[in-house]
LOMARGU-226269 format. One record per residue: residue in three letters; x, y, z of N, C-alpha, C in turn. Coordinates in steps of 0.05 Angstrom, whole numbers, plus 5000, padded with zeros to 4 digits. Atoms other than C-alpha are relative to their C-alpha. Layout:
residues N
ALAXYZXYZXYZ/...
end
This chain:
residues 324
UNK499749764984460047765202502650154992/UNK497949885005464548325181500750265016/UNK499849854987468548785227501850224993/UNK499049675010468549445209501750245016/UNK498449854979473849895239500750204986/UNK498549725019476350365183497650225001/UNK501749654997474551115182497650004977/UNK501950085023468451195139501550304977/UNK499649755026471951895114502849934985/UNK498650125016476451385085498349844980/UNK500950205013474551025012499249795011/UNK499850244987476850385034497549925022/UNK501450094975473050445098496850014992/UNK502049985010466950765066498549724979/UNK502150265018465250235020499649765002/UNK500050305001467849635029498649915029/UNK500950264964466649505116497350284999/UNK501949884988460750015114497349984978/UNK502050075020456950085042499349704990/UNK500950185004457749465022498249705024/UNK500650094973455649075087496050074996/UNK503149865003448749485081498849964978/UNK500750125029447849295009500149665003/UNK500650295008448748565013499049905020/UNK501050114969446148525082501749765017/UNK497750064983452448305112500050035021/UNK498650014964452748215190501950224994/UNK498349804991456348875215501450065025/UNK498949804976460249045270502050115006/UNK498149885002463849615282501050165023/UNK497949884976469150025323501350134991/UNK499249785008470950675317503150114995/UNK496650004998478950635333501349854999/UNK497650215009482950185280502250045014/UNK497550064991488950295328498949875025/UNK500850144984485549995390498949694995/UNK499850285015487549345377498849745028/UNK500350144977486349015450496050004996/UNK503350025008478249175430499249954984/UNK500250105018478449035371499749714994/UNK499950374997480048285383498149985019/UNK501750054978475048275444498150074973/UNK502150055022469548445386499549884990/UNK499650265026472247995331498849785018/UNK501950164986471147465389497949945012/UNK501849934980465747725426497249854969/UNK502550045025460947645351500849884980/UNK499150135024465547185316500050074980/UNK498849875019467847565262500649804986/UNK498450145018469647255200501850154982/UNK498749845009472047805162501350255013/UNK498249814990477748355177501250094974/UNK498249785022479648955134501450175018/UNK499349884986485049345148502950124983/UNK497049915023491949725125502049945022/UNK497450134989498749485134500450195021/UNK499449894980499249985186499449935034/UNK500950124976494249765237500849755002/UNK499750284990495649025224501949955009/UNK497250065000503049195240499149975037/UNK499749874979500149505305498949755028/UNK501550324989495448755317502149905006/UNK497150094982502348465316501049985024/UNK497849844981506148865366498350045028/UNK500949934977500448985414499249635016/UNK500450264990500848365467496949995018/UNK502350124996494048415493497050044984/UNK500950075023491848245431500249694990/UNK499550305001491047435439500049954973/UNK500150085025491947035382496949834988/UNK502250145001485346675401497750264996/UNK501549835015481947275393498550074971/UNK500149885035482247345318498949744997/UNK500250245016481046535307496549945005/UNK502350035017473546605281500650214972/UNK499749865030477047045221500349764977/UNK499450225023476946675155501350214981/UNK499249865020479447245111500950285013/UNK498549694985483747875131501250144971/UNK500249795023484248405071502150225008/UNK498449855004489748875064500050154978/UNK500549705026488549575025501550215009/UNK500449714985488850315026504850054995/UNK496949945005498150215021500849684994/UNK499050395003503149625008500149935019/UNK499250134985502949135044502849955022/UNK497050004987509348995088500849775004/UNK499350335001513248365079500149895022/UNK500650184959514148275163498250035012/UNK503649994983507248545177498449714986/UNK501850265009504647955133501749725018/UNK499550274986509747455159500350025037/UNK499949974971509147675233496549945009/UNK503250034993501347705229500249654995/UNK499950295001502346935196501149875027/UNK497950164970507146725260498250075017/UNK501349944984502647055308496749975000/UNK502550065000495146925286499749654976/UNK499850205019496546395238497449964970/UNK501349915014493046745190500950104975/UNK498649925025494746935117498450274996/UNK500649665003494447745094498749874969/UNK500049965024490847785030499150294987/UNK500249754998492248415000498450094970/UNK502049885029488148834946501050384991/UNK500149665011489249564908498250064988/UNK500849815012485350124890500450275003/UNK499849724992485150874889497050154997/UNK502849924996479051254906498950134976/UNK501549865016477751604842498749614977/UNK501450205003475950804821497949875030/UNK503050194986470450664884501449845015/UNK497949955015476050464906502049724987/UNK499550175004476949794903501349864961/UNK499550015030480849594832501049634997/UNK499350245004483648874846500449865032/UNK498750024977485348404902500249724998/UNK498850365000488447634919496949915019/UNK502350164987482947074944502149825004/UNK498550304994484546404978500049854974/UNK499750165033486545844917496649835007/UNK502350004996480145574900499749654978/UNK500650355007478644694896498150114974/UNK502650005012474944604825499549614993/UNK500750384995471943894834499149824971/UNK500950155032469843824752502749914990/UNK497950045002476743744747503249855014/UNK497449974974481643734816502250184991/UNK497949734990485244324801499950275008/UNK499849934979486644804832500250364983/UNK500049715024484645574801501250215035/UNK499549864980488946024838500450305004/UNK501349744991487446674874501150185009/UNK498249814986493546914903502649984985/UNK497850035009500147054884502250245023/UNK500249864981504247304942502750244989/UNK499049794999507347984939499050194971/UNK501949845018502348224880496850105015/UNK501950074992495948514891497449964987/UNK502550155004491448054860499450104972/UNK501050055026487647974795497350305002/UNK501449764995482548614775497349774999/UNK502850054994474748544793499249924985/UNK501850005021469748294749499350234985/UNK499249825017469248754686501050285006/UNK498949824999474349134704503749874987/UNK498150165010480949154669503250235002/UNK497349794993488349414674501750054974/UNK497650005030493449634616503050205009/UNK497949874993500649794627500450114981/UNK500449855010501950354593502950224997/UNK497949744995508450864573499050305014/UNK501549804989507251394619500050274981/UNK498949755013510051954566496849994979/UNK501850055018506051664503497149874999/UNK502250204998500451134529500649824991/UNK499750325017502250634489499749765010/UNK499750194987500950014512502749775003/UNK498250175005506649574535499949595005/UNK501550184996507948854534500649915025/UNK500650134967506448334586503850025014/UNK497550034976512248354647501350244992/UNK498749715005514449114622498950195024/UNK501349844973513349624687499450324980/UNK500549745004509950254665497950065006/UNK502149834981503750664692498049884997/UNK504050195003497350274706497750194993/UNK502649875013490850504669498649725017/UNK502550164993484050224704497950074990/UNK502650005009478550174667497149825008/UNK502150144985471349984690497850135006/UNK501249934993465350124715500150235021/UNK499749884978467450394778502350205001/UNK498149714994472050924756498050245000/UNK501449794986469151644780499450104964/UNK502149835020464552084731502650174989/UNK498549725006469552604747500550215028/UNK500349794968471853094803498250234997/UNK502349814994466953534821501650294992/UNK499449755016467254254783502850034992/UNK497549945005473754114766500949864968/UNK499150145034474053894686503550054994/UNK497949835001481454174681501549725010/UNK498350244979483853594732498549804984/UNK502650215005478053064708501849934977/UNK499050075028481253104635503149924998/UNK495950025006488753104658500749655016/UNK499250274990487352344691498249794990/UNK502050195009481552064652500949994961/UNK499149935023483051854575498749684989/UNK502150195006479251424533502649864971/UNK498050135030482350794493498449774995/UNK500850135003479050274459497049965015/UNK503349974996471450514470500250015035/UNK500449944967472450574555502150155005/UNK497749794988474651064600501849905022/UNK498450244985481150914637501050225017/UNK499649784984483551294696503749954996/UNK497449974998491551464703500550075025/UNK500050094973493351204768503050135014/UNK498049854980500051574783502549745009/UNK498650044984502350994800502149774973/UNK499050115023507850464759500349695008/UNK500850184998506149704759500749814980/UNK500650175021507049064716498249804997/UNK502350245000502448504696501149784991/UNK498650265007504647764697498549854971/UNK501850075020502647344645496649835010/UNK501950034984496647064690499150235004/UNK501349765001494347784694499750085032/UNK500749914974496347834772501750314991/UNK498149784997498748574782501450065026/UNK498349924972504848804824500450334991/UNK499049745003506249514843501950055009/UNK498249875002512449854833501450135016/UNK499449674990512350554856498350244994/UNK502249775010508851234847502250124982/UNK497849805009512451604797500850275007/UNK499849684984511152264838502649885027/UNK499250104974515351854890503549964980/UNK498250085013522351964853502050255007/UNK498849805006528552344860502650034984/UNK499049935026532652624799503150165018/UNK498350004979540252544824501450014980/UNK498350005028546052784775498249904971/UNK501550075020539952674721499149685003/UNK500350344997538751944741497150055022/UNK501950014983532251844770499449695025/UNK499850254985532351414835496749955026/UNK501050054991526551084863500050075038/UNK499550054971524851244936497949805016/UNK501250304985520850724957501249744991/UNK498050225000526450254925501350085033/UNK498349984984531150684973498449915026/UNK501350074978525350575030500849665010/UNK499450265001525149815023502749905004/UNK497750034995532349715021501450125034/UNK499749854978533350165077498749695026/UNK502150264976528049625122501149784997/UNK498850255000531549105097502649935014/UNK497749994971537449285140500150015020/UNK500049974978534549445194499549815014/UNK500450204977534848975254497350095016/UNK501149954975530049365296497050074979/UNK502650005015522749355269497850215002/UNK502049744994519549855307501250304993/UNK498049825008523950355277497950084967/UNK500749915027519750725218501250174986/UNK498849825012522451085158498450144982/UNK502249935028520151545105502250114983/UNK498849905007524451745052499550234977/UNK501549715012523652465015503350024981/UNK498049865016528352884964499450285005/UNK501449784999529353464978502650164980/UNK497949875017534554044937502849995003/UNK497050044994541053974927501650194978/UNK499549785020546254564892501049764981/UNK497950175028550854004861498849804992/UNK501950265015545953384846497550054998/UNK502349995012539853704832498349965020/UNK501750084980537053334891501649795019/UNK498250144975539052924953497549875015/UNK501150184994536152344989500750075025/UNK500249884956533952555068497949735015/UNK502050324976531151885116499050185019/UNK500049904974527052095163499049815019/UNK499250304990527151585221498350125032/UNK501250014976522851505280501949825022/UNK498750214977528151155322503450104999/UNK496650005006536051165330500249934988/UNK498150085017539751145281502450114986/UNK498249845013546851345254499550004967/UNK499749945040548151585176501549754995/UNK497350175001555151255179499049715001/UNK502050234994551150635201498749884983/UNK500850075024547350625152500649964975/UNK498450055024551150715095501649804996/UNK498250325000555250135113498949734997/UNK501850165014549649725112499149944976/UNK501750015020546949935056502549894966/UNK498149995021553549905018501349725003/UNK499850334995554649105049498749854974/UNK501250215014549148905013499650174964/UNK499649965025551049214948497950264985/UNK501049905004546449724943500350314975/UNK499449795016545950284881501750155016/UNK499449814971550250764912498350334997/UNK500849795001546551314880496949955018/UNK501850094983540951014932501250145019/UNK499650074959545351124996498150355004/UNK502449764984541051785038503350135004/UNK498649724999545152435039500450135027/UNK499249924975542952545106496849835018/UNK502050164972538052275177498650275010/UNK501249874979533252675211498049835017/UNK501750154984530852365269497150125019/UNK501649914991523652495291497649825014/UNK501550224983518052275338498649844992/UNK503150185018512752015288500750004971/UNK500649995037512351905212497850124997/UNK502449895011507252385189497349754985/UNK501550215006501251965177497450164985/UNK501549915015495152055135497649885017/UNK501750144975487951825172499349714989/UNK500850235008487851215134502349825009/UNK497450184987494850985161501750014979/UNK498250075013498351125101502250205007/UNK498349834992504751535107499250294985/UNK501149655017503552315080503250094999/UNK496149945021510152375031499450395004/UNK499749674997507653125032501450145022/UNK499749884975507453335106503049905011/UNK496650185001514352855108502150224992/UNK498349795010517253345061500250255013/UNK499649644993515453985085500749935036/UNK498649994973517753705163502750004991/UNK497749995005524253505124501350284994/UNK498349645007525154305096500350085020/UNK501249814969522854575161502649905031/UNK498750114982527754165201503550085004/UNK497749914997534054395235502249795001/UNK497850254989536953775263500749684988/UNK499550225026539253415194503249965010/UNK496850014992545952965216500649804971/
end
């Protein structure tokens, strides 16, 4: 039994808890509002659920909401994490509280969208060892014939194993093409070694076991005295200071006359600058990381899949008066 909760006008949701379910004739049941987490678990229990998909967003939300038993969830055998990264205290808070392990997977919808994901380790009895399926804080090994190549994002070139540069997915399940749009189709599809490979935007390495970890987006960068500084490093670092959990951030770039650009938090909760910077500068942090400035606001712009929307982020950050 698999319980379907994601939007269907999401990939994720569309294929995996809705198309595929109806294709392999998978037990279904579903519920229309992944943030109604108190019904959600009354379902899971109500029809014993074994499977749960979901994004680090909602599962943060399973956490946090207390009438959301823990007995609820215990007919799950597998809980799937897509659609964004994972979150290192949403996995070990869901573990402390359901006593359940996250296993997380990536794709992007112009691959169907599923591209890779971690399984439980897996007994092989011709032997007694032990073929394994996870590797925690990657996400997971790619599908059956489907394959990944790290890649210079400038030239293509392929780089070698444990080098971070832009993931190529190649496979069956990458898209034809965007619809009437050849112009875009040709500027992310590019053919190497007889298959077509999509250019994922995003920047990744591959272990020598062939698990992949992701990086960053390279659209997700800002160019500071000519130095280009990750902001989902600065994000992460940022969370890693924080004491208070329910506290979300997003971090944007926006213009700057004398550095080209400037690092703006925007913060769903209290918080000082000064504060921050002292933290950030404890634990040794780049300093061309520390944030320029705070705007505090009621929500993190969200996307309907739960991921954050870096766009609508930005353009509240221009639009915003009350930067301290």
């Amino acid at each position: 039994m698999l319980l379907g909760t994601l939007p269907l006008f999401h990939a994720f949701g569309l294929t995996v808890t809705s198309l595929l379910p109806l294709v392999e004739g998978i037990p279904l049941v579903c519920y229309p509002d992944p943030t109604n987490a108190s019904e959600i678990g009354k379902l899971c229990a109500q029809y014993q659920a074994k499977i749960l998909c979901a994004t680090s967003t909602f599962l943060r939300l399973y956490n946090k909401n207390k009438k959301l038993h823990p007995l609820m969830f215990q007919s799950l055998r597998l809980v799937v994490a897509g659609a964004e990264k994972l979150n290192t205290e949403v996995r070990k808070d869901f573990k402390a509280k359901f006593g359940l392990d996250i296993y997380e997977g990536y794709g992007v919808t112009e691959t169907t969208p599923v591209a890779s994901f971690n399984l439980p380790d897996v007994l092989v009895p011709s032997d007694w060892s032990v073929q394994q399926g996870t590797k925690i804080g990657t996400v997971g090994l790619p599908l059956p014939g489907t394959g990944f190549k790290i890649v210079d994002p400038d030239t293509l070139e392929e780089l070698p194993t444990g080098e971070a540069g832009l993931i190529l997915i190649g496979g069956p399940q990458v898209m034809a093409g965007y619809l009437k749009n050849e112009k875009k189709t040709r500027a992310v599809i590019v053919e190497k070694d007889g298959i077509r490979w999509y250019k994922t935007g995003d920047k990744g390495q591959l272990d020598e076991d062939g698990f992949l970890t992701i990086l960053d987006r390279y659209s997700r960068f800002a160019k500071i005295g000519g130095e280009m500084v990750s902001l989902g490093a600065v994000e992460e670092a940022v969370g890693l200071v924080l004491d208070n959990k329910e506290i979300e951030i997003a971090a944007v770039a926006l213009p700057d006359e004398k550095k080209g650009e400037k690092i703006v938090i925007l913060v769903s909760g209290e918080l000082e600058l000064a504060f921050l910077k002292q933290k950030l500068m404890e634990q040794k942090v780049n300093p061309l990381m520390l944030p320029d400035a705070l705007i505090i606001v009621d929500s993190i712009p969200k996307l309907g899949g739960g991921k954050t929307d870096f766009f609508q982020a930005k353009e509240l950050a221009l639009s915003h008066d009350s930067i301290v």
